[in-house]
ROKE-450097 format. One line per field, with one value per residue (C-alpha): chain; x negated, y negated, z; residue in one letter; residue number from 1. Coordinates in steps of 0.25 Angstrom, whole numbers, plus 5000, padded with zeros to 4 digits. Layout:
residues N
chaine	c(A/...) .
east	c(X/...) .
north	c(Y/...) .
up	c(Z/...) .
residu	c(A/...) .
num	c(NUM/...) .
//
This chain:
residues 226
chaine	c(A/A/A/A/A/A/A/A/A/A/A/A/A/A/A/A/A/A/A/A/A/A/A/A/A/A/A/A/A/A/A/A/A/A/A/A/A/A/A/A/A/A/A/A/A/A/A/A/A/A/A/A/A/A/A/A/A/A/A/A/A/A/A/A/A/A/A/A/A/A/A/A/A/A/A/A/A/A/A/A/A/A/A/A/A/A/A/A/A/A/A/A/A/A/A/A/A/A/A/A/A/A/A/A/A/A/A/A/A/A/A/A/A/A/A/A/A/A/A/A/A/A/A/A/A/A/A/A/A/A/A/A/A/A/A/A/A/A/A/A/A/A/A/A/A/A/A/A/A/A/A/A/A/A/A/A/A/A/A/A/A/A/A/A/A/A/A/A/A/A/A/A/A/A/A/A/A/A/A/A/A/A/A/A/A/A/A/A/A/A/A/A/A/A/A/A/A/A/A/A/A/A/A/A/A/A/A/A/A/A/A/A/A/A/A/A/A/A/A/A/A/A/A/A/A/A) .
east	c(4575/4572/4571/4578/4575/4568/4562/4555/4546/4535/4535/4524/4533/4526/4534/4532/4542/4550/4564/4555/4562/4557/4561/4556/4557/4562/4554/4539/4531/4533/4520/4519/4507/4503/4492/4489/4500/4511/4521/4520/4521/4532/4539/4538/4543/4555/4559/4556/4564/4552/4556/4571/4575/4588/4597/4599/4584/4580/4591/4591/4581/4583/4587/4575/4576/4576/4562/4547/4536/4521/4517/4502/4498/4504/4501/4503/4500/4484/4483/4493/4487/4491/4499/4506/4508/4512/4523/4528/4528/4535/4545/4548/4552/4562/4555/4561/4555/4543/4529/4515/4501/4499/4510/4501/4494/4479/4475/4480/4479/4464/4469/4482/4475/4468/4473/4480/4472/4457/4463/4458/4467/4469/4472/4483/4489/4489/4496/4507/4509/4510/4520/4530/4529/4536/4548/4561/4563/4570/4558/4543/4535/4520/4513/4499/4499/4486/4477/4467/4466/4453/4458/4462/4471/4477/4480/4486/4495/4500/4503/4511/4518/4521/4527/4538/4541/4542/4551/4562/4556/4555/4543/4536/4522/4512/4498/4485/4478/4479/4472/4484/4495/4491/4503/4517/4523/4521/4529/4522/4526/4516/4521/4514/4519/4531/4537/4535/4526/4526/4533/4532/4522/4507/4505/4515/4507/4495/4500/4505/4494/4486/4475/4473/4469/4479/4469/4468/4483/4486/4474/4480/4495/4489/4482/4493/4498/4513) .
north	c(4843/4834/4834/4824/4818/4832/4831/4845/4847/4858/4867/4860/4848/4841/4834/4839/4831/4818/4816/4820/4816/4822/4823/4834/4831/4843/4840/4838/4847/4842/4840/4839/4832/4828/4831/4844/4849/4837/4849/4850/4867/4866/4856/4868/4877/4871/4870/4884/4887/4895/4885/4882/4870/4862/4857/4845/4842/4848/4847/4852/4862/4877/4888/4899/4908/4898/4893/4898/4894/4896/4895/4891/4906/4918/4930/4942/4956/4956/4971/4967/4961/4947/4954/4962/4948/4941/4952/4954/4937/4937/4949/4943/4930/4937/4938/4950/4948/4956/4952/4957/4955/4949/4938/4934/4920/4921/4915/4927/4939/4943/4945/4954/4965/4957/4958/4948/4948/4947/4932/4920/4911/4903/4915/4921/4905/4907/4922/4917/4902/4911/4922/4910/4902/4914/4914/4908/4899/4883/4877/4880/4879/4879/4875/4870/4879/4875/4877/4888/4887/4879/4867/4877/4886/4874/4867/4880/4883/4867/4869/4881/4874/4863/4874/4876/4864/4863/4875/4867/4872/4866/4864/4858/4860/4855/4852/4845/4845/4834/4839/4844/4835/4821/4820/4817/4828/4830/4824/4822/4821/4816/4821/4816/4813/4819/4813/4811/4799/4799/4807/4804/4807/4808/4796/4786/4793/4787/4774/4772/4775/4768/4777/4785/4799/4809/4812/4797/4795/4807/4802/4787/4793/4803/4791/4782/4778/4781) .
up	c(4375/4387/4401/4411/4426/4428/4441/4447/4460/4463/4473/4480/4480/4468/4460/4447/4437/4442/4434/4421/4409/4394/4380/4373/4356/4345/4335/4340/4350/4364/4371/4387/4390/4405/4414/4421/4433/4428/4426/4410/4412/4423/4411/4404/4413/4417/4400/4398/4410/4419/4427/4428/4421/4424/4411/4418/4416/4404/4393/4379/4382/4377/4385/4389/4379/4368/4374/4372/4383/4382/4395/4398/4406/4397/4405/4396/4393/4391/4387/4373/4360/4355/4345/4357/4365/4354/4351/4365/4366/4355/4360/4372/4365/4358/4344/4335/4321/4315/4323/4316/4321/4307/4311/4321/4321/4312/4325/4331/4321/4325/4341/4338/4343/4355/4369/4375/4387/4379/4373/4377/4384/4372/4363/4372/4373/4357/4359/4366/4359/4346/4350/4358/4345/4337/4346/4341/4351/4352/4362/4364/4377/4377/4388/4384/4371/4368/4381/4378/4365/4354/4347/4333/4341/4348/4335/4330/4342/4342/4325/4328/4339/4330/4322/4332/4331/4316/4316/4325/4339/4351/4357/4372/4375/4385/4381/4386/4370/4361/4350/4342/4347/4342/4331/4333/4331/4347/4358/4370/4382/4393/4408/4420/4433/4432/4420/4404/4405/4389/4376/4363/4351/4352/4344/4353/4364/4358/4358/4370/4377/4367/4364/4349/4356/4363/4374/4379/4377/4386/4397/4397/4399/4410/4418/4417/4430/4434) .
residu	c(X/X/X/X/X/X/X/X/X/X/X/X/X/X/X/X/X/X/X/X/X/X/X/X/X/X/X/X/X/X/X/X/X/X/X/X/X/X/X/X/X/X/X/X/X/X/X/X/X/X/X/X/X/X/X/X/X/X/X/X/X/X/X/X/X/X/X/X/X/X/X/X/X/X/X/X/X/X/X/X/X/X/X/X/X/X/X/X/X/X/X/X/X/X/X/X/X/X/X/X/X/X/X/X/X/X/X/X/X/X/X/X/X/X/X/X/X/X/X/X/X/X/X/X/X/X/X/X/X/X/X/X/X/X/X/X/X/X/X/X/X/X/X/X/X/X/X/X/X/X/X/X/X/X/X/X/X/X/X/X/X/X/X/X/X/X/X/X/X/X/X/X/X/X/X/X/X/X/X/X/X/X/X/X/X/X/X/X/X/X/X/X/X/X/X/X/X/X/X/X/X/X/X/X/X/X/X/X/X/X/X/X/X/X/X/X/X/X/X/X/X/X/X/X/X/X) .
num	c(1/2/3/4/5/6/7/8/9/10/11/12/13/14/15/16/17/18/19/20/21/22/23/24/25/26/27/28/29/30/31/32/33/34/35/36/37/38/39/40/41/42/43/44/45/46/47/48/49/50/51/52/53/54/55/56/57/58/59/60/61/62/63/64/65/66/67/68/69/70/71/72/73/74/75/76/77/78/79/80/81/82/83/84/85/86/87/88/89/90/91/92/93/94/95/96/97/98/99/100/101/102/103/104/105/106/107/108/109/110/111/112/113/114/115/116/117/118/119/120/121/122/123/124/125/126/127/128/129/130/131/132/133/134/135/136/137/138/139/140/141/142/143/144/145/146/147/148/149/150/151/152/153/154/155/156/157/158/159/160/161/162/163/164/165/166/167/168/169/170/171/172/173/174/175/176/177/178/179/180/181/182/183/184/185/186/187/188/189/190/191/192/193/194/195/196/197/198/199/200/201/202/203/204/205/206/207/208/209/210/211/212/213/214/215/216/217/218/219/220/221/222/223/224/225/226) .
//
């Protein structure tokens, strides 16, 4: 999968990407790192095909109903129980085998019968991260997956998008935490200005910017000037 020369403008006349170029990799999770407002959801976007995408520009990507996306705001039935959302997810993905609430998560047994709309916003991210990684899908979108959520519920959503990726699927996310992240079966990909300005492992992104901790790397990267 990669992305070639893509250049895009916003409404307001900001240029958002200028001829981007980026090569996503199969076999490690895809991390889109950057500041806030560098275009990291509209990246998104265009690969999920919300926003219509171009061949020309983004080659060897899979057609929409072979993609799932988690985007950040999932507005949803607040009257229905996790089981019920997780189900109707689940349903709407195109998901036919048998589904139980004892096939739920442990993390999220003790809220089958809890409303969606009583959830934090943390346990509704974790709702919805649950049922899209239960769909039979070639590529996986999660836009900050772990926003919301205590550093446990974090590492567990990041180990069971690391499973997808065991499994043979495809996966792109976007992220501002480093905590679970610092070994190389990541591919980063820093964005800023426009264009990837860094992709590679978390440990050659260490080096480069010559600096043992993620969160110093990501500044130095962050303030370097163009």
């Amino acid at each position: 999968m990669q992305i070639r020369n893509f250049t895009y403008t916003l409404a307001n006349g900001r240029s958002l990407f200028q001829s981007l170029s980026a090569d996503f990799v199969d076999d490690k999770v895809n991390i889109l790192l950057g500041p806030n407002g560098v275009g990291k959801t509209t990246l998104l976007d265009f690969i999920a095909t919300v926003n219509k995408r171009e061949p020309a520009y983004f080659q060897g990507f899979p057609e929409f109903k072979q993609i799932a996306y988690q985007p950040q705001g999932v507005p949803f039935i607040f009257e229905a129980t996790v089981f019920q959302t997780m189900k109707m997810v689940m349903g709407v993905g195109g998901f036919r085998g048998k589904f139980q609430p004892t096939d739920l998560p442990e993390t999220l047994q003790p809220l089958a019968d809890t409303k969606y709309g009583e959830l934090s916003g943390g346990q509704r991210r974790l709702v919805m991260i649950n049922a899209i990684s239960r769909l039979d899908r070639q590529l996986y979108l999660f836009d900050e997956p772990e926003s919301g959520l205590d550093p446990k519920m974090a590492k567990r959503v990041m180990t069971e998008i690391q499973h997808l990726n065991q499994r043979g699927k495809r996966v792109i996310m976007t992220s501002h935490q480093f905590q679970n992240i610092n070994n190389d079966q990541y591919h980063l990909l820093f964005l800023k200005a426009g264009q990837i300005r860094f992709a590679g492992s978390p440990s050659e992104f260490l080096r480069k910017e010559g600096t043992d901790n993620l969160v110093d790397a990501y500044i130095k990267q962050d303030q370097t000037v163009l």
